[in-house]
N, CA, C and O of each residue as an XYZ file, in Angstrom:
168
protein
N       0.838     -1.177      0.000
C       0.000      0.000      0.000
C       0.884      1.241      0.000
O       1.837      1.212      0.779
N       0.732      2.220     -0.679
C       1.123      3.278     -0.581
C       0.332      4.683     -0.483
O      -0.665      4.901     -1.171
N       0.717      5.359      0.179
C      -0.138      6.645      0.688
C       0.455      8.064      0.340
O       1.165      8.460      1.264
N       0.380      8.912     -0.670
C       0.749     10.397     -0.616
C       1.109     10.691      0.741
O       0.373     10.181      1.586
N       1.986     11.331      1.119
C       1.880     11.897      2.630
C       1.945     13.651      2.306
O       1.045     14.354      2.765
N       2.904     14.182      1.609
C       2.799     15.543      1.070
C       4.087     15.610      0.289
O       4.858     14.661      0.146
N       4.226     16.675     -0.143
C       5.749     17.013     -0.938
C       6.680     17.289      0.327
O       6.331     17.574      1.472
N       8.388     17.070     -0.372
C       9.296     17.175     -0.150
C       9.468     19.100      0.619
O       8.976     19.948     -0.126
N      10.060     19.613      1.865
C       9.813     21.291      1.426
C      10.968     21.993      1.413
O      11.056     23.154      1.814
N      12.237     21.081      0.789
C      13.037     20.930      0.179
C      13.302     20.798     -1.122
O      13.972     21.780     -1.443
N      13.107     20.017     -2.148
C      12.953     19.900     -3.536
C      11.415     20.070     -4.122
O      11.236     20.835     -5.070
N      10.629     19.553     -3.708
C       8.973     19.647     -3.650
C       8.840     18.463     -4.356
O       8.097     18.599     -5.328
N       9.566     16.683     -4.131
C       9.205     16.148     -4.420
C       8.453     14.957     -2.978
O       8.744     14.765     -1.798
N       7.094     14.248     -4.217
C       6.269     13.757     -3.136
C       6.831     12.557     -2.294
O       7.550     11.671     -2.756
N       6.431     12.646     -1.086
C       6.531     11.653      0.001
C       6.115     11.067      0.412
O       5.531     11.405      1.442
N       6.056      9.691     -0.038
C       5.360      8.555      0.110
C       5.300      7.496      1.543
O       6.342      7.045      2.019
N       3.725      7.139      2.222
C       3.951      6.183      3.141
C       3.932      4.868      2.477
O       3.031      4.640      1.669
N       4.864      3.945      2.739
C       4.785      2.658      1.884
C       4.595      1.521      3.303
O       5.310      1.498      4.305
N       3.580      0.765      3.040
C       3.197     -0.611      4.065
C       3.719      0.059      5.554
O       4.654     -0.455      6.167
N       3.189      0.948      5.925
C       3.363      1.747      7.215
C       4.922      2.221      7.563
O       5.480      2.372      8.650
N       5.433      2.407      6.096
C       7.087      3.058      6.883
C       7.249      4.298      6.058
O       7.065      4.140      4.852
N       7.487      5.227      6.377
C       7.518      6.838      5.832
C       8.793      6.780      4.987
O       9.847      6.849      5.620
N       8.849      6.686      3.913
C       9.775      7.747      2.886
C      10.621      8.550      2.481
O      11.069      8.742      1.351
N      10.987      9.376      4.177
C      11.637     10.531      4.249
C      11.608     10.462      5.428
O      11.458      9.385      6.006
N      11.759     11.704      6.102
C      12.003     11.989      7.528
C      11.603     13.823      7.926
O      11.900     14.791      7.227
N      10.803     13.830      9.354
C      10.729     15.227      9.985
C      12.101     15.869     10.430
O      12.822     15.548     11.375
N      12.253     16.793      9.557
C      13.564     17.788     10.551
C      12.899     18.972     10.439
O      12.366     19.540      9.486
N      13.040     19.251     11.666
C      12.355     20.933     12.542
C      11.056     20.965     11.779
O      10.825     21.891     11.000
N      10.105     19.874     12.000
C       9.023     20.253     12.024
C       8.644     20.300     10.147
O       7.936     21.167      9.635
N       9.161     19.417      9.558
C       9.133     19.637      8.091
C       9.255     18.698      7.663
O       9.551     17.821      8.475
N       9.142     18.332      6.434
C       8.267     16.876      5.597
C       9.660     16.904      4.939
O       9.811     17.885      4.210
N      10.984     15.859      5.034
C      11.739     16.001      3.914
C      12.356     14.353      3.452
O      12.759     13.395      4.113
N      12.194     14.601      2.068
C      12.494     13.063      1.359
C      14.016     12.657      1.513
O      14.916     13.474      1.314
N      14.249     11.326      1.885
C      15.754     10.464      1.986
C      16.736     11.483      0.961
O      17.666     11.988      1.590
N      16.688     11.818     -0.330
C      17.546     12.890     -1.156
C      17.837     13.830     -0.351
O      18.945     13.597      0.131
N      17.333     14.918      0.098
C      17.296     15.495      0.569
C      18.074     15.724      1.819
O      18.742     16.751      1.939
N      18.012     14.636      2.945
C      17.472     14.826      4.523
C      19.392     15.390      5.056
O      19.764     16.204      5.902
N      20.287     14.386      3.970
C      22.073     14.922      4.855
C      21.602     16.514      4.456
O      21.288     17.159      5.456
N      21.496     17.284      3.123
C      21.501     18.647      3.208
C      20.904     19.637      4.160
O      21.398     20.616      4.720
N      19.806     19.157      4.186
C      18.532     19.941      5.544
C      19.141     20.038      6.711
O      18.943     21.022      7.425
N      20.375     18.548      7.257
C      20.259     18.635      8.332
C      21.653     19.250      8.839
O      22.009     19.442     10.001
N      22.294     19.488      7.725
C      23.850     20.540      7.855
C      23.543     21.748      8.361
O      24.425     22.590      8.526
C-alpha cells in the first residue's frame, strides 16, 4: 500500500507512506524526502 503523505519542502518532491514506513524523515518540524534529509540537516 502506498499513501501520498505531502511534498518534499526541500525539492517539492512527493513523500510517500509505503506498508506503514515513511519515505523521508521530519527535521524541525518539516516533511523532507531520503535525497534530501544529509543537506537539511547541515
Amino acid at each position: 500500500m502506498r499513501e501520498l503523505i505531502g511534498p518534499c519542502s526541500n525539492c517539492g518532491k512527493d513523500v510517500y507512506c509505503r506498508d506503514g514506513f515513511l519515505d523521508g524523515v521530519y527535521v524541525d518540524g518539516e516533511l523532507v524526502c531520503f535525497d534530501c534529509q544529509e543537506e537539511v540537516e547541515k
